[in-house]
C-alpha positions in Angstrom: -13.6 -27.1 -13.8 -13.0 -23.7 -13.9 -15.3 -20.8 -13.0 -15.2 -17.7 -15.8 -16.4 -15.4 -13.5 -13.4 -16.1 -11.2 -10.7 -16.7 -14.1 -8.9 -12.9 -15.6 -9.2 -12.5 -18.6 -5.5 -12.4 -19.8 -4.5 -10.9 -22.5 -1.4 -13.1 -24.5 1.6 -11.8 -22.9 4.8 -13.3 -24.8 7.6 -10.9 -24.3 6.8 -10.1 -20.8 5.0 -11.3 -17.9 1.5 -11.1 -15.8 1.8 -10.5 -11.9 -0.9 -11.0 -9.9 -1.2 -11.3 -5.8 -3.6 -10.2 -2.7 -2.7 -7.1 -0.5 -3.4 -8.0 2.9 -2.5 -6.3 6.6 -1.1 -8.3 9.7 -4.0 -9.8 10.5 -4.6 -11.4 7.0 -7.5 -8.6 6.5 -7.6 -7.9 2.5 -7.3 -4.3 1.9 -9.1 -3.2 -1.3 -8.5 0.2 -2.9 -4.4 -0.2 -2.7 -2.2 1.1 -5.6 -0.1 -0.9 -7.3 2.7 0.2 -9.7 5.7 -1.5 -11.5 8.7 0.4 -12.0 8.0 0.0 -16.1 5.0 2.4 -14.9 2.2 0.1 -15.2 -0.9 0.3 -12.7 -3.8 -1.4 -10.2 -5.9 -1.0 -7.9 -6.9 -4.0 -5.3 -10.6 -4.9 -5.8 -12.6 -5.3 -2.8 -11.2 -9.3 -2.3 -8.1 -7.4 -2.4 -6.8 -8.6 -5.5 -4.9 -7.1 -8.6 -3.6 -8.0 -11.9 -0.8 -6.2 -13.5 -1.7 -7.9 -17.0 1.7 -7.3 -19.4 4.6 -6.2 -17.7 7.8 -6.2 -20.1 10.9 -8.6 -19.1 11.1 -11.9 -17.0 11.5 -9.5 -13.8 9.9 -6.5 -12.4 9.8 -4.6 -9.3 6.4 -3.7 -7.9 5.7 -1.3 -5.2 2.2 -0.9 -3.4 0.6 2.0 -1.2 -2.7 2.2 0.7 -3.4 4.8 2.9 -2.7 3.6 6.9 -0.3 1.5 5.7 3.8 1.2 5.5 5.0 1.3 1.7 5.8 -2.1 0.4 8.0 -3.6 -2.4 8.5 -6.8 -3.7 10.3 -8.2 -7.1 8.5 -10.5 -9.3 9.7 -13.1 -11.5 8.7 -15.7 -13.9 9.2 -17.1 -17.4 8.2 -15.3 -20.4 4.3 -15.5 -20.7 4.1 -16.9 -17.6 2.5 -15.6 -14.8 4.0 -14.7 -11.2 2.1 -14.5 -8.2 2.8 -11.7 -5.5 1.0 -11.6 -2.3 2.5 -8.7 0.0 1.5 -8.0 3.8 1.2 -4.5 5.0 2.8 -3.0 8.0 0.4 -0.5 9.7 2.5 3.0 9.3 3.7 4.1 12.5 1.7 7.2 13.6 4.1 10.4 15.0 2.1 13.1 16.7 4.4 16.3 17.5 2.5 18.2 20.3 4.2 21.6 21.7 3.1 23.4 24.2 3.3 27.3 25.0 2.5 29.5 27.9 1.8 33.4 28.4 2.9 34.3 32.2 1.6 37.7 31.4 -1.6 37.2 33.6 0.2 35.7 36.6 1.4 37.4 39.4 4.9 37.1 39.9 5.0 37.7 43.4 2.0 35.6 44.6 1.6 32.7 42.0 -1.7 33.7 41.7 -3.3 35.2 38.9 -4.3 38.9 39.4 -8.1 39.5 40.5 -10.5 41.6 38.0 
């Protein structure tokens, strides 16, 4: 029995193919809001389950990348038959976080002779 709240609606597809999946991080924590782009230049967004549906993309094969912000860029390649649907669940990497910090000083309000600051 199927549900048809839970179902897509799928538009017929015959020269190309559906791809469908579930972005999640390392901890298997879905991560809605994620974009999601085949290289033909179609697009989705993850929905708050963390699902998307990329309903017609042209060919047997496509490569799909996806960004969310916090997150390392990912890529995967999809295939399947001709009106047929592949399924492509990817798992983010947290991005690695760089902090630059540089530090300056003014030595014109020590005392060179003393090491102490000069008295007001």
């Amino acid at each position: 029995m199927l549900v048809p709240s839970l179902v897509p609606a799928q538009q017929s597809c015959t020269g190309g193919i559906h791809i469908n999946g579930m972005i999640t991080d390392p901890t298997g924590t879905v991560i809605p809001g994620a974009q999601v782009q085949a290289t033909s230049g179609e697009r989705a967004t993850t929905n708050a389950t963390g699902h998307y549906l990329l309903p017609c993309i042209s060919g047997s094969s496509a490569a799909i990348t996806v960004q969310a912000e916090g997150f390392s860029r990912g890529t995967a390649r999809a295939h399947a038959c001709l009106g047929e649907t592949a399924h492509v669940n990817l798992q983010f990497a947290v991005a690695s976080v760089q902090t630059d910090v540089q530090v300056s000083a003014d030595a014109s309000g020590i005392d060179g002779g003393s090491g102490r600051a000069p008295q007001s």
